[in-house]
N, C-alpha and C positions, 0 to 999 in steps of 0.2 A: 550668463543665463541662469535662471533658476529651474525648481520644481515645478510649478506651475504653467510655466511656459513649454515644454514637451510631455511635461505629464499625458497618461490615460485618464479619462474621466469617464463618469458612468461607469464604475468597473464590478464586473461579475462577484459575485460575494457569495460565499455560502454561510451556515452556521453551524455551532458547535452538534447541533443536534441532528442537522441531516446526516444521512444516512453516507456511507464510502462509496455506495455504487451512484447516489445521485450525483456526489462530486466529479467520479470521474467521467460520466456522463456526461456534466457540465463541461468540462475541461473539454472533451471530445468533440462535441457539437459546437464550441467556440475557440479551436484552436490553440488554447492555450494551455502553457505549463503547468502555472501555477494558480491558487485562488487565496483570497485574503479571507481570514474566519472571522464575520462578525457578530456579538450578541444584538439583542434586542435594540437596544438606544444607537447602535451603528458605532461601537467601540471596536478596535480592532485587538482579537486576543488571541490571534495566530494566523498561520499562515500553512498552506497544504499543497503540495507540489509532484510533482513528477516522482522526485527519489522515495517520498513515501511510500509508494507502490510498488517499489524494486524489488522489495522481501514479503513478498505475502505467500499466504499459504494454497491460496488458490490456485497460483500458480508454480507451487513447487519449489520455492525460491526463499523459503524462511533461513537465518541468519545460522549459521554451526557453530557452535562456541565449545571449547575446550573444557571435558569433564574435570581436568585438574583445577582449572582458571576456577568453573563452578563451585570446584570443593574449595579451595585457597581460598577466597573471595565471598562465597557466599552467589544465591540464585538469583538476586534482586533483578541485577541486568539481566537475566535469561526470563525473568518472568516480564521486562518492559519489553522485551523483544516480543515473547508471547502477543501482548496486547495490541501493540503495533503491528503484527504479523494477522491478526485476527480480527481486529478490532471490525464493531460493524457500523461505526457512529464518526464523525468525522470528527471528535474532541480525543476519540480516542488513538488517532495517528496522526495530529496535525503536530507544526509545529508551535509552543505556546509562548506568549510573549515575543514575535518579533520584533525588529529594529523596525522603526518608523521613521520618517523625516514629516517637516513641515514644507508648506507652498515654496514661502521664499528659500529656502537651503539651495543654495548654490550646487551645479553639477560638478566643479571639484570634491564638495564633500559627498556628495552622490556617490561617486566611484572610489572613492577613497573605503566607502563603507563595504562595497559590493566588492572590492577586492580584500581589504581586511576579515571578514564574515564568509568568504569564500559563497556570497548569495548573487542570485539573478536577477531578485526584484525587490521593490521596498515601498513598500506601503503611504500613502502621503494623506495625512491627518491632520484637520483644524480644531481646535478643543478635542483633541482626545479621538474624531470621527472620521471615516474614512471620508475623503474627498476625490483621490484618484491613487493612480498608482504608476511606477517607474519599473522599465524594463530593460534589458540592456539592448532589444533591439529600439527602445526608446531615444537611446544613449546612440547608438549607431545611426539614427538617423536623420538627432542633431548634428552627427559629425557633417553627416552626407551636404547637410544645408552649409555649414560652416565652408566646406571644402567649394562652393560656388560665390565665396567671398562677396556674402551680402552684408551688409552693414549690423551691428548690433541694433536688436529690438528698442520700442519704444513702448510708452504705456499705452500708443492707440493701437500698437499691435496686438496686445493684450487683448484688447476687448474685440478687434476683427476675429481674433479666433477664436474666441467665446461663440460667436453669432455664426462660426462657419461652425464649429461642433454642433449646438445648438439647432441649426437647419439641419445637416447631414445624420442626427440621433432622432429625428422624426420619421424619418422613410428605413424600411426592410430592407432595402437594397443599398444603404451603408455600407463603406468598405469594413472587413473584418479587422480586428486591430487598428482601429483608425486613429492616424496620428496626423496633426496638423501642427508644422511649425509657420509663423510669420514674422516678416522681419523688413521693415522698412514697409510694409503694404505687399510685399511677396510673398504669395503663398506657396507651402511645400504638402502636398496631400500625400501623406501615404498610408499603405495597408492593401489589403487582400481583397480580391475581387472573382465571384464565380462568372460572372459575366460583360462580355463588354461595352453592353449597354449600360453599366453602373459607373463606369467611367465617364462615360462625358455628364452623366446625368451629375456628379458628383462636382467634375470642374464647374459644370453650369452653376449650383450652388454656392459655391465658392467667388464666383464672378462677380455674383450679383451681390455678396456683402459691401456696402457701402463702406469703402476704401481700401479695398482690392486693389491694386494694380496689375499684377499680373500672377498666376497660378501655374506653377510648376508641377507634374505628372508622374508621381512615381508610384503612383499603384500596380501593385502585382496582381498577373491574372493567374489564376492556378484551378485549375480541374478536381475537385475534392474527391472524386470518384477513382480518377487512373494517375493524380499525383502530378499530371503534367503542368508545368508553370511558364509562364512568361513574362521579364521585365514589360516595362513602359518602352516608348520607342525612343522616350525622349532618356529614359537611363538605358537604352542599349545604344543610343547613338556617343553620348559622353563618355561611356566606358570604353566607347573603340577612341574616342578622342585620346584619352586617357594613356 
């Protein structure tokens, strides 16, 4: 399998220049960790994530660093920490120059990267431009498809799940995180649901792409409010198979 094929697309982007609280705003309101920093032309020139936010000063939590280490060494590091700890611009605490891959990169070097780099996610770029991005719950839920020993994809699979994204990024009631893998005309939906009317409404979608065969269910329902979640019936019944 390549990048392309479980890749995220449409993905949340912020830029150099927005602000820290609008990032993690975004991040809040869309569930997610991390975001990819892009400039103007859609070039990807970092990346801003969760652990950015771990040492800031608003909440107490700026970096300690040894008065000797400072004297020996010099304040340079104590003054990047400053910036990072403070910053109010999202250039000023991302990360810059991350690792990218392209479409085709196969998911061995995928993980090869994301364990080497000690990272969560990696950026997927065609000339230079964001085009979607990899996550490891990306990565877990091509395992999930794998483990139901569907046959290796083809290139009409390719394009069935262009046209199931495609439909499903039109309507507000899209799952959150939505990932679709296919394989032989098998669909695998997953991602986050506040409602469970958004689930059939999503298989429905998925049905109707011209060479479907059949659509498998693993949307999570989850409560955004009190946190309460629930598998699909069809991954709580596999897991007791299991």
């Amino acid at each position: 399998m390549h990048a392309r094929q479980i890749m995220a697309r449409n993905v949340i982007s912020v830029t150099p220049e927005q602000s820290v609280i609008e990032a993690v705003n975004l991040m809040l309101r869309n569930h997610v960790s991390g975001l990819p920093v892009v400039d103007q032309t859609g070039r990807v020139v970092g990346i801003v994530s969760e652990g950015d936010f771990l040492r800031r000063a608003e909440i107490s939590t700026p970096r300690k660093r040894s008065r000797l280490l400072s004297f020996i060494f010099g304040h340079g590091a104590e003054a990047e920490d400053y910036v990072r700890e403070r910053g109010r611009k999202v250039s000023e605490v991302m990360t810059p120059s991350p690792i990218t891959i392209g479409e085709t990169a196969p998911l061995s070097d995928i993980v090869d990267l994301m364990e080497k780099n000690h990272i969560k996610r990696i950026p997927v770029v065609e000339n230079g431009r964001l085009v979607g991005i990899i996550s490891r719950s990306n990565l877990l839920q091509a395992v999930a498809s794998l483990a139901r020993d569907i046959p290796d994809p083809t290139a009409d699979d390719d394009h069935i799940r262009e046209r199931i994204v495609a439909e499903l990024e039109k309507h507000d009631w899209r799952p959150v995180g939505l990932n679709v893998v296919v394989r032989d005309g098998i669909v695998h939906l997953s991602g986050v649901i506040a409602n469970e009317r958004y689930r059939q409404a999503a298989i429905v979608a998925a049905e109707n792409v011209q060479g479907v065969v059949k659509v498998h269910d693993h949307l999570f329902w989850m409560d955004f409010v009190t946190g309460n979640h629930l598998p699909s019936a069809e991954d709580d019944e596999w897991s007791k198979a299991g």
